[in-house]
C-alpha positions in Angstrom: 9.4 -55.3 -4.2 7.6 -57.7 -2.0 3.7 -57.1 -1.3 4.9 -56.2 2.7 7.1 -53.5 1.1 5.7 -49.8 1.7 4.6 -48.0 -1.5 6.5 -45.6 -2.6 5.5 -41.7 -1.2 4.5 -39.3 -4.2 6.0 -35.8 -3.5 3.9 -34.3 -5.7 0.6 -36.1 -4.8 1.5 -35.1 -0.7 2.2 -31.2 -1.8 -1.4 -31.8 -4.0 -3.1 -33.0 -0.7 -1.7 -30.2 1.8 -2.7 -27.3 -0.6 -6.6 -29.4 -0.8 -6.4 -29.3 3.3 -4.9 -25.5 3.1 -8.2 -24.8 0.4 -10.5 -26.3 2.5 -9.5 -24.4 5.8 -8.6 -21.3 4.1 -12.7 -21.6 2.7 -14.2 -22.6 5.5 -12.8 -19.7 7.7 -14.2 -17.4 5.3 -17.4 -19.2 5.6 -17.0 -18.4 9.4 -16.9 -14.8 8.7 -20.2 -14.9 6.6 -18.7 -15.3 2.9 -18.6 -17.7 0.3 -15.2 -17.9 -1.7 -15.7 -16.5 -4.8 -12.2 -15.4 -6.0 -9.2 -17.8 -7.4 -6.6 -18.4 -3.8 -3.7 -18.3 -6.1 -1.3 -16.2 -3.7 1.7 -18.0 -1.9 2.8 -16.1 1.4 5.5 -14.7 -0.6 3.1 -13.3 -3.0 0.9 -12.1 -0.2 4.8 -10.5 0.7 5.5 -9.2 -2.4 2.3 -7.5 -3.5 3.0 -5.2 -0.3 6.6 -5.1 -1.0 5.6 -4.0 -4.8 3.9 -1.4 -3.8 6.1 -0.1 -1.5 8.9 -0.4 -4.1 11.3 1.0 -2.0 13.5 3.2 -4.2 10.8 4.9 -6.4 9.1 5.5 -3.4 11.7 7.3 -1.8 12.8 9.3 -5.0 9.0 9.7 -5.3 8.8 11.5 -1.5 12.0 12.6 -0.8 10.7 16.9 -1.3 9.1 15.8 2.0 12.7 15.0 3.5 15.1 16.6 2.0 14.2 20.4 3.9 15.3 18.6 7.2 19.0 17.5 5.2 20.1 14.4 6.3 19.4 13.9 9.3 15.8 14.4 8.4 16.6 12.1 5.8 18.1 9.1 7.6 16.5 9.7 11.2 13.5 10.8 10.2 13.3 7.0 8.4 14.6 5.3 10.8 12.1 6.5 13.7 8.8 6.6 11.4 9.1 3.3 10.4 9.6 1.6 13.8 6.5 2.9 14.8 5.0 1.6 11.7 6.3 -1.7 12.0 4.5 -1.7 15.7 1.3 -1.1 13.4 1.9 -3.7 11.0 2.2 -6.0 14.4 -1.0 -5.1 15.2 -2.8 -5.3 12.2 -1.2 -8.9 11.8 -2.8 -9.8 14.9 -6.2 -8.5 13.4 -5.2 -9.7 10.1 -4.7 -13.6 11.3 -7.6 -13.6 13.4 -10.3 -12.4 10.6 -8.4 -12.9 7.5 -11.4 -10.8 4.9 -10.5 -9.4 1.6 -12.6 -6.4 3.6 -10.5 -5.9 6.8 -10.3 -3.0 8.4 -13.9 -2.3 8.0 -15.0 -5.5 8.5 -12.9 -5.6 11.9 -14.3 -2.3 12.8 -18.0 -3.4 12.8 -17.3 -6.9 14.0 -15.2 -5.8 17.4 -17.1 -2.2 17.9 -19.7 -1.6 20.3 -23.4 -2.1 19.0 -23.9 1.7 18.3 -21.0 2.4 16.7 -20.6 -0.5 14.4 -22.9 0.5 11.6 -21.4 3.8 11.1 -18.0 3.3 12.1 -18.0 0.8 9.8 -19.5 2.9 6.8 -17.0 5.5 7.4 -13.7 3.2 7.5 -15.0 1.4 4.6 -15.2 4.9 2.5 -11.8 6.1 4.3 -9.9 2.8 2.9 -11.5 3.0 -0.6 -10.5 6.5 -1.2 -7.5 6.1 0.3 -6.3 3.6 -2.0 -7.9 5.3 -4.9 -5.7 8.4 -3.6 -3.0 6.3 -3.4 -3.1 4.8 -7.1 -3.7 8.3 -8.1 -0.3 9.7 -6.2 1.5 6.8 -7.7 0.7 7.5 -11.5 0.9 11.4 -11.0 4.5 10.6 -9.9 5.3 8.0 -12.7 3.8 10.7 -15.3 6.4 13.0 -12.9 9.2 10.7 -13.5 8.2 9.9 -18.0 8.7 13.5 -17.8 11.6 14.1 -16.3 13.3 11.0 -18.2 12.5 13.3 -20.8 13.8 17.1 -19.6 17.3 14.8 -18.8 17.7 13.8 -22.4 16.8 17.0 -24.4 19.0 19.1 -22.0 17.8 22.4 -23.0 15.9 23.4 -19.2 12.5 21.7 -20.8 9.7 21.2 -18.4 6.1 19.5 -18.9 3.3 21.8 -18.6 0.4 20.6 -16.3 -2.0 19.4 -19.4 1.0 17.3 -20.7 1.8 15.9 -16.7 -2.3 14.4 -16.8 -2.3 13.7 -20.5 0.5 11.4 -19.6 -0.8 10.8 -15.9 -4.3 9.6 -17.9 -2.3 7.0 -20.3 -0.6 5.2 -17.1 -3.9 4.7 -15.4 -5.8 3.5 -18.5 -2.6 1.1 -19.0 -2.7 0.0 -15.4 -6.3 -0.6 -15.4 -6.3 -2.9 -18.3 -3.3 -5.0 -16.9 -5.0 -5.4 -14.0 -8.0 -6.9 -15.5 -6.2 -9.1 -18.2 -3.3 -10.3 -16.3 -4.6 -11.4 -12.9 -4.0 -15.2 -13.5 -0.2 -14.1 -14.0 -0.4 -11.5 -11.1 1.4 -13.7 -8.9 3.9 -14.3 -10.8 4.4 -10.8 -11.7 4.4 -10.0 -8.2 7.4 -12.4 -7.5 9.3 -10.8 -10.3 9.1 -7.6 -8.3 10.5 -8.5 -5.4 13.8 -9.2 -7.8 13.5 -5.9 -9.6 12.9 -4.0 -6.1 15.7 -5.8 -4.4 18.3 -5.6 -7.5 17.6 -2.3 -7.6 18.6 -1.5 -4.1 21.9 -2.8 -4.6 22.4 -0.8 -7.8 21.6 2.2 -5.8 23.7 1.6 -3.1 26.6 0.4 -5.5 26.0 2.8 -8.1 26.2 6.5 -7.0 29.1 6.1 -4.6 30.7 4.5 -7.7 29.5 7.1 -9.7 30.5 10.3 -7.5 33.8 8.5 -7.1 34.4 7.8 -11.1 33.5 11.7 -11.2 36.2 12.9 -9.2 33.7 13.7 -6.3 34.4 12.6 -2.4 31.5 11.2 -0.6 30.2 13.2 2.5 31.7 12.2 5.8 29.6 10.1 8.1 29.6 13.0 10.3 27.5 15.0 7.9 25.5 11.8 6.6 24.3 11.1 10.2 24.2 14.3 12.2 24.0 17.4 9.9 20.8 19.3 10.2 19.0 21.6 7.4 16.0 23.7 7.5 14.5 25.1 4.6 11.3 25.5 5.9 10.3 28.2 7.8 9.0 25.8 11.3 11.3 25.2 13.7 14.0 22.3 13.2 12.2 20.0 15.3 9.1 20.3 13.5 11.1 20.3 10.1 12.2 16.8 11.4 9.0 15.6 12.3 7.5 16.1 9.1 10.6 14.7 6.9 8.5 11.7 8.8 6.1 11.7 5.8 8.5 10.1 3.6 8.6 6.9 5.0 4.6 7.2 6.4 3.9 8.0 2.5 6.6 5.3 1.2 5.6 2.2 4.0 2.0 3.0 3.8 0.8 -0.3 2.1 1.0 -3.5 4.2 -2.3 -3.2 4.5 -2.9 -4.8 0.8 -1.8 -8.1 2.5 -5.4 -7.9 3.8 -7.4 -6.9 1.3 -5.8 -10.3 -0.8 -6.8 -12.5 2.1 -9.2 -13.9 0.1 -7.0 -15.1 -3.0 -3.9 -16.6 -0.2 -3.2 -20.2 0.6 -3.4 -20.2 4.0 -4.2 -16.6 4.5 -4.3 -17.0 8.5 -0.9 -17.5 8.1 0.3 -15.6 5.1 -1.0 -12.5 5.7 0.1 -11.2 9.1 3.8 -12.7 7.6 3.6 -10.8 4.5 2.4 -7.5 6.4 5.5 -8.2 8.9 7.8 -8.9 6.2 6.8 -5.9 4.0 7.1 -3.7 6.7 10.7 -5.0 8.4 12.1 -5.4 4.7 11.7 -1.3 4.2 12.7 -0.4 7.0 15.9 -2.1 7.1 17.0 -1.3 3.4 14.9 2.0 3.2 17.6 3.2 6.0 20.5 1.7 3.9 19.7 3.1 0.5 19.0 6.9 2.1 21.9 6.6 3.9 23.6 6.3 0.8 21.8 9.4 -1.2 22.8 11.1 1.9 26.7 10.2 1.5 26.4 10.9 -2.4 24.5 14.2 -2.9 25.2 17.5 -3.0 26.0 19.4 0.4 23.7 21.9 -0.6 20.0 20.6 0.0 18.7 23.8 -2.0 20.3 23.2 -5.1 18.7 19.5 -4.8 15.0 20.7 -3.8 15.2 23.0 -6.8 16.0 20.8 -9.1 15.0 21.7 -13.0 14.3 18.5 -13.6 11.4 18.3 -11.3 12.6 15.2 -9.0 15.1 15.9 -6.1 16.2 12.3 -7.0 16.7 13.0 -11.2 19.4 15.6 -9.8 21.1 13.5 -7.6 21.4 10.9 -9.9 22.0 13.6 -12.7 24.9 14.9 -10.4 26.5 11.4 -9.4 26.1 9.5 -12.6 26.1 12.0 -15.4 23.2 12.3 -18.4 23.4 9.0 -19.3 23.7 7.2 -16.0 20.8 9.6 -15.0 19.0 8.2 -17.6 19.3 4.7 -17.3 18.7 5.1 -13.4 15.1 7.2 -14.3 14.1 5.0 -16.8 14.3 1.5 -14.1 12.5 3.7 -11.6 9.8 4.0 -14.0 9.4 0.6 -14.9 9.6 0.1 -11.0 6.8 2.6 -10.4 4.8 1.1 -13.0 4.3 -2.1 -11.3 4.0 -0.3 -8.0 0.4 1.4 -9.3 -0.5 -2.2 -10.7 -0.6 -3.7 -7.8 -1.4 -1.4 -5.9 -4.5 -1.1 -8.4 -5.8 -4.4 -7.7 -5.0 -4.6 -3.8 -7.8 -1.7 -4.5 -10.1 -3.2 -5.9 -10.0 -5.9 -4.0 -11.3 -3.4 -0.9 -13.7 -1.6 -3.3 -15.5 -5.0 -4.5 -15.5 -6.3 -0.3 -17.6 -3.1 0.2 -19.8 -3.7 -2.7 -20.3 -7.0 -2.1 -21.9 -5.6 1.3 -23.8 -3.4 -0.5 -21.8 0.1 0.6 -20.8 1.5 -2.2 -22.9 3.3 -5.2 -24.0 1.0 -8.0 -23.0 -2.1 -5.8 -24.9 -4.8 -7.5 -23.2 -3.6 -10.6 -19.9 -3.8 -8.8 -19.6 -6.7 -6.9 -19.6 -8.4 -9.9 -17.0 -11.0 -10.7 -15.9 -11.8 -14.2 -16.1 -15.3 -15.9 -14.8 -14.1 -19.2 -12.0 -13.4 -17.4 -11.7 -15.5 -15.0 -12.2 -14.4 -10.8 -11.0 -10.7 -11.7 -13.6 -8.3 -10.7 -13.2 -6.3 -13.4 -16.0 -3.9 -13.3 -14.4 -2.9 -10.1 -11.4 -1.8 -11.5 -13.0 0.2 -14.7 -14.7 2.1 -11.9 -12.0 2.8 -9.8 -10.1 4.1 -13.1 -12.7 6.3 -14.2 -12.7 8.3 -10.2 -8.5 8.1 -10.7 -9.1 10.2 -13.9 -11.8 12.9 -12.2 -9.6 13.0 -9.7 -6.3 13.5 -11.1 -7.7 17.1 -12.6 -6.7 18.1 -9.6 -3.5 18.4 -11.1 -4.3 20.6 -13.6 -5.2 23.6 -10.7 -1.6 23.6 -9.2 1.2 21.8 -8.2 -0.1 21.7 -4.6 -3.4 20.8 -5.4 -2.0 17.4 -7.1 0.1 16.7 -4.5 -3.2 16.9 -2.0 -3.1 13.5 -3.1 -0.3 11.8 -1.3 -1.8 13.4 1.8 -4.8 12.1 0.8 -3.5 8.2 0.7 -1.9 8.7 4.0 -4.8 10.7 6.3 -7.4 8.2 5.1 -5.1 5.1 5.9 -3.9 6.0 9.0 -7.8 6.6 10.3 -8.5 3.3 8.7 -6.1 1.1 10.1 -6.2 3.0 13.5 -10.1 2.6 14.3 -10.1 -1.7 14.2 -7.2 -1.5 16.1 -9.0 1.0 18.7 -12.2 -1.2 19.2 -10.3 -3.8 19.6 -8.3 -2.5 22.6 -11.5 -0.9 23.5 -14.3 -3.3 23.1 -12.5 -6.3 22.0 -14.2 -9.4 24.1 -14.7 -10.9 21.1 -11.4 -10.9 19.7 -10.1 -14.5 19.4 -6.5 -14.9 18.2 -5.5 -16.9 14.9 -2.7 -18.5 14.0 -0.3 -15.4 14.4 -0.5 -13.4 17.5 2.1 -11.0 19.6 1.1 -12.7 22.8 1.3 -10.3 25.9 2.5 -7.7 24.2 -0.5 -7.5 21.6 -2.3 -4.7 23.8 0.9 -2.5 24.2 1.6 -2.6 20.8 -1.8 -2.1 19.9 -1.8 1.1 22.4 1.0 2.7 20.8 0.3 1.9 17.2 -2.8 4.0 17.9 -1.4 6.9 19.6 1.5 7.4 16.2 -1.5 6.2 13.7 -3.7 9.3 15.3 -0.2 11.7 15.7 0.1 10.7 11.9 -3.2 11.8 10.3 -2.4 15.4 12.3 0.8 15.5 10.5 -0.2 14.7 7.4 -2.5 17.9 7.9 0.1 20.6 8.3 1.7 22.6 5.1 4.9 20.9 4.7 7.0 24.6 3.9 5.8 27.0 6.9 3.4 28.2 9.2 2.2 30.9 6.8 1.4 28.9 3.4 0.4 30.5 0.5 -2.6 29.1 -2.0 0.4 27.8 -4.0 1.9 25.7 -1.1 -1.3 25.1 1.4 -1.2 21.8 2.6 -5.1 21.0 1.2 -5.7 17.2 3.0 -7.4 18.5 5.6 -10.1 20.2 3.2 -9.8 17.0 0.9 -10.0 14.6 3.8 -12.7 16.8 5.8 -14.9 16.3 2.9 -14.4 12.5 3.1 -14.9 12.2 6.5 -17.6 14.7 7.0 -19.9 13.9 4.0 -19.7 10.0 4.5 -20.9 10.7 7.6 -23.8 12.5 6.5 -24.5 10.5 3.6 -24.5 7.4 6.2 -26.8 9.2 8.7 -29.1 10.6 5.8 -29.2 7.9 3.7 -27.6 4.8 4.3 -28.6 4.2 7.7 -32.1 3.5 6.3 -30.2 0.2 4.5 -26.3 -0.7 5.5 -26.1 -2.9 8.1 -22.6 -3.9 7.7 -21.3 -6.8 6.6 -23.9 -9.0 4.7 -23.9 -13.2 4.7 -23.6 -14.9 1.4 -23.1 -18.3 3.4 -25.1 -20.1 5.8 -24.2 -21.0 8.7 -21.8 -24.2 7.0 -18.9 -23.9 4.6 -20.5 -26.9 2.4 -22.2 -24.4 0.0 -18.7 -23.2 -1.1 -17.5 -25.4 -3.6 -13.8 -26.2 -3.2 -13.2 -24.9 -7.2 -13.0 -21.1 -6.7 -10.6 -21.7 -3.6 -7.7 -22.8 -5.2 -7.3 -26.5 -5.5 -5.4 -27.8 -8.2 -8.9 -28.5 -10.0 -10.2 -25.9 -9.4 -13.3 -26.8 -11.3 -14.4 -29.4 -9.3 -17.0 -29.1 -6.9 -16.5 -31.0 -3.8 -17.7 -29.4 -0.7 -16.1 -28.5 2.3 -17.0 -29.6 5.3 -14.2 -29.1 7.7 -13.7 -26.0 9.5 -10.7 -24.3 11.0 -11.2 -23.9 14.8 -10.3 -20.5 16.4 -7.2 -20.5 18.9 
């Protein structure tokens, strides 16, 4: 080789120098927004993807809510997918928008007190900051009550003798999942990613088994599938509302099952390139289950019995336990329930620390109770904020003896996750369209449409927290079947506010600065480089679009 001759390029060394440049942008944005970076960015926009599409985990999810669709039959079903979760992918469009723009492991409130107007932003901010907290804490508690659901019912399948868990066996077992979650969430976040890219395999492959296995199975059984006719346009009712309203409320399904792209966000500080990687992983999340959420209940629709009652009243204590009970025998049942479990269990891990990612933003600004305590991240084990998460399963527990009152009483807690997410991804969205002159798109951004989307995103977001609201079996509930989220959520709501106005008025001021005014004081090491112990500075910034 002559000394003219160009050296050869390094492929390695050039991927090693764009991830340094993605660092140092990704760390000097946050600067911009007031923070040093003091998590590991670890997460790949298909991690970012697939910590949303984890928790979404499309076919426990829908096993896990289909009581909610199943009274409107299939068209409730299918339909009643379909239509919910267009208008939730119109939100995820407009929470990418927000989500490029100001990419904050804090978010939604943080967006809230940064776009509101000056005398809302303190406590608007307080309260979506509380909202989002307990609504992920409701969700992680929904999510093991149903896996303890599922352990249980794996079990009533194989002893065959009409077996059902009482309600101190349900949160003995309920207690056991969250302990288990909580300690992988704390020892296993430098393999989270990975873990996370393993479940979008396990999610996927399990989608095709579905959709391959029960027609197989009701086939094999000397069943015939139902006709398209019945899978697409056959009404039930076994509520006592009107059809329409049946139908509208088979819409919690999907609101309940697609009600988690928001954890994109709340991992914004732990992407690689989160201006970029978040509003994709929120857009893919989103598209991905509604496109194969359709496909798979089309299939239970085709498979199951014709009679909706005799599935709703299932021994086995899962609509979806019967159906695969009915399609694939004991056996097949079993197998099925036992993958859903191992499914479900990764949903509540990472749905656990997409948590407490939120919970330690709002310390770290000083919100929550014991904050100083809180905020605190570990260096035993590395960037995990693992105080954080002891907390969060300690409320999980308190909470969860809600299902030892009644069945409705636990399920208060699905309702729970969706009325306090809907509020908190609506408001940023509404002060943006309504007092958004500081709103400056990022990298991803729907253009002209952003404000149209944005518009209608809030009118289904606010049409959503009323529906989540109404008992889900008639207009005349009894204490056994009362639909208890708006007493659950009205204490949420109302006594933040009055702890805000009472209290913390006197000392939140929203979000707090743990930067000056320049990125250098945030050593490249925590951001992600591939030595990430070194500690050059930053000094280049990412400029706003």
């Amino acid at each position: 080789m002559s000394a003219t001759d160009p050296k050869p390029v390094d492929p390695e060394a050039v991927a090693s120098d764009a991830a340094n440049a993605n660092a140092r942008e990704d760390v000097q944005l946050l600067a911009q927004l007031g923070y040093k970076q003091e998590l590991h960015r670890q997460y790949s926009t298909l991690q970012i993807f697939a910590i949303a599409f984890s928790i979404m985990g499309l076919v426990p999810s829908i096993a896990s809510t289909l009581s909610f669709s199943l009274p409107a039959g299939p068209v409730g079903m299918v339909w009643g997918w379909f239509t919910a979760s267009l208008f939730i992918l119109l939100v995820g469009l407009a929470m990418a928008d927000l989500a490029s723009a100001m990419p904050t492991a804090g978010g939604l409130y943080w967006w809230t007190h940064f776009l509101a107007a000056e005398k809302w932003k303190r406590p608007l901010s307080f309260l979506i900051g509380y909202s989002n907290t307990l609504g992920l804490i409701g969700g992680m508690c929904s999510v093991d009550y149903t896996l303890a659901l599922m352990i249980l019912s794996c079990v009533s399948i194989s002893r065959g003798d009409g077996w059902s868990a009482s309600r101190g066996i349900i949160y003995s077992v309920y207690v056991g999942v969250i302990l288990l979650h909580g300690l992988c969430g704390s020892l296993a976040g430098q393999l989270m990613p990975r873990i996370q890219t393993l479940c979008i395999y396990i999610n996927v492959a399990l989608v095709i088994a579905t959709v391959i296995a029960l027609p197989v199975g009701r086939i094999t059984r000397g069943g015939t599938l139902n006709s398209a006719q019945y899978v697409y346009t056959h009404i039930d009712n076994t509520t006592t509302w009107p059809a329409g309203w049946a139908f509208m409320l088979a819409w919690l399904a999907p609101i309940w099952s697609i009600g988690s792209f928001d954890s994109c966000v709340h991992m914004s500080e732990e992407a690689l390139h989160a201006a970029k990687a978040v509003p994709l992983g929120i857009i893919w999340s989103a598209s991905s289950a509604f496109i194969l959420g359709f496909l798979v209940l089309s299939v239970i629709a085709a498979t199951m019995n014709p009679d909706v009652s005799a599935t709703i009243n299932t021994q086995f204590g899962q609509p979806m336990a019967q159906i695969f009970y009915d399609t694939l025998g004991r056996k097949g049942a079993l197998a099925f329930m036992a993958v859903l479990c191992i499914t479900q269990f990764f949903i509540g891990l990472s749905l656990i620390v997409a948590a407490s990612r939120q919970a330690w933003a709002f310390s770290r600004d000083g919100a929550l109770p014991f904050s100083r305590f809180f905020r605190h991240v570990s260096k035993r084990i590395p960037f995990q904020p693992v105080r954080m998460i002891g907390g969060l399963v300690t409320v999980a527990i308190l909470l969860g003896l809600l299902c030892l009152i009644d069945p409705a009483a636990a399920n208060a807690l699905f309702s729970l996750f969706v009325a306090s997410n809907y509020l908190s991804w609506g408001t940023p969205i509404f002060c943006r369209l309504t007092w958004g002159e500081l709103f400056t798109p990022g990298e991803f951004y729907t253009g002209r449409f952003s404000r149209i989307i944005a518009w209608v995103a809030v009118v289904y977001l606010l049409f959503g927290v009323v529906l989540s609201m109404f008992p889900t079996e008639g207009p005349s509930p009894t204490p056994s079947n009362m639909n208890y989220t708006i007493v659950i959520n009205g204490f949420v709501w109302i006594g933040c506010m009055v702890y805000y106005f009472v209290f913390a008025r006197h000392w939140y001021t929203g979000p707090l600065t743990t930067v000056d005014g320049s990125a250098s004081v945030t050593s490249l090491g925590a951001a992600g480089s591939n030595d990430r112990h070194t500690n050059q500075p930053v000094t280049t910034g990412r400029k706003k679009e």
